[in-house]
C-alpha positions, 0 to 999 in steps of 0.5 A: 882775230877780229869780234864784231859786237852786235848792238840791240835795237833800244828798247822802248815800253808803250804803256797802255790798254792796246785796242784797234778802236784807238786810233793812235794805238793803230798808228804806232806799229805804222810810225815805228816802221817809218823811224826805221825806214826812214830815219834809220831808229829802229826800237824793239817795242813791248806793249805793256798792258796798264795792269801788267805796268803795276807789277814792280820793275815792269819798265825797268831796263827799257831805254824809253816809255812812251804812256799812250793815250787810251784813257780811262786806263784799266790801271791808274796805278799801274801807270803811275808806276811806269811813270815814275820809274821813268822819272826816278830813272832817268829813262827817256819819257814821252806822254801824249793825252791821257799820258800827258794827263797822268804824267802830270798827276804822278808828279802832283803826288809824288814831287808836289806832296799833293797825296789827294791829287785827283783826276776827274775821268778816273775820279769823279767825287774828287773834291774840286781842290784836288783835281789836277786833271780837270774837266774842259769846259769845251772838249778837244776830241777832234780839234785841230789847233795851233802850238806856241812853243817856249824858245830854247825848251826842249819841246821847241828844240824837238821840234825845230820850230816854235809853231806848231799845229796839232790834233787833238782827242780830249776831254781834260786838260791841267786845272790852272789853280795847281800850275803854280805848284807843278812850276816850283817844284821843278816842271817847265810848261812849254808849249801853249795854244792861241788862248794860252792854255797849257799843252805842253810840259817837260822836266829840264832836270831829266834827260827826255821828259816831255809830255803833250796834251795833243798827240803827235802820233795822229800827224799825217798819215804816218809815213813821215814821224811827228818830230817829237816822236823822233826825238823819243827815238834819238833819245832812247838810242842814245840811252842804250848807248850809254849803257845806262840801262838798270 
């Protein structure tokens, strides 16, 4: 007698306020279309509503999270959350802009023991001191731009290269004044831009943690996946796969 043992699609949480007036909310359903024709990843995605993320366990037994961009979020704290339990767990972890952003102000918080960590969209008062999210002094929102990658991090080990160009859609970016902290406390910044202005980090203790302030899923036209939104597929596969799902 033979069984046949029928394997789910990994399953993979996007964190964010869903609108048609984002566009990189628009470009996901097309760029999960394409990992499943083209690359044979399919993922069973669950859109999680930033409020819906406060709930305890809300992307506990996903195999990846992708925290959109979308800011300010109708939730800080619910992405937060999402965040952390991606971290504490060891689930696969992409954050693109706002995402990228927030990743950053839960590891000030919750890793760095900056309890006042702030971020200047979502906190205007906040001291100076405590943004870890600081406004830029030229907005990105439409800019196109070139990405130097860090040999051997996993950014450039995605990407299959150590150059890149991407688009951007952004108004803050990391204050310089707190990267020293993020950097002793384990984070790795990875990817640069011509003036050397960080753009990318990850987590090199964590299986997939990976965060950029450009958003890949905005690359071409979205029949062809971003390299990196690739490598959070491959990732979420293999963590279904292992069984490790909590």
């Amino acid at each position: 007698m033979t069984t046949t043992t029928t394997r789910t699609a990994p399953r993979i949480a996007l964190v964010g306020d869903r609108s048609a007036h984002v566009r990189s909310h628009v470009r996901v359903p097309v760029l999960l279309d394409a990992l499943a024709e083209r690359e044979g990843l399919a993922l069973d995605a669950y859109w999680i509503p930033t409020a819906d993320a406060e709930v305890p366990g809300a992307v506990k037994g996903f195999d990846a999270v992708w925290v959109l961009p979308g800011s300010p979020y109708a939730s800080e704290a619910g992405v937060l959350a999402a965040i952390r339990t991606a971290r504490e767990d060891g689930v696969p972890l992409l954050g693109t802009c706002g995402g990228f952003q927030h990743i950053l102000l839960e590891y000030a918080r919750n890793v760095c023991g900056l309890d006042r960590a702030a971020h200047a969209e979502n906190d205007p008062s906040a001291a100076e001191e405590d943004l870890v999210i600081a406004p830029l002094a030229c907005s990105l929102v439409g800019h196109e731009g070139k990405v130097r990658l860090t040999p051997g991090s996993l950014a450039e080990e995605s990407f299959g290269a150590e150059r890149s160009t991407e688009r951007y859609h952004c108004n803050f970016a990391p204050a310089v004044r707190h990267l020293d902290t993020f950097t002793a406390h384990g984070l790795r910044f990875t990817g640069e831009d011509e003036d050397g202005a960080v753009r990318v980090v990850e987590l090199p203790s964590h299986p997939f943690f990976l965060a950029t302030l450009f958003q890949p899923e905005l690359s071409g036209d979205g029949s062809v996946p971003h390299p990196l939104v690739r490598a959070l597929a491959v990732a979420a596969t293999e963590h279904a796969a292992a069984g490790v799902r909590r």
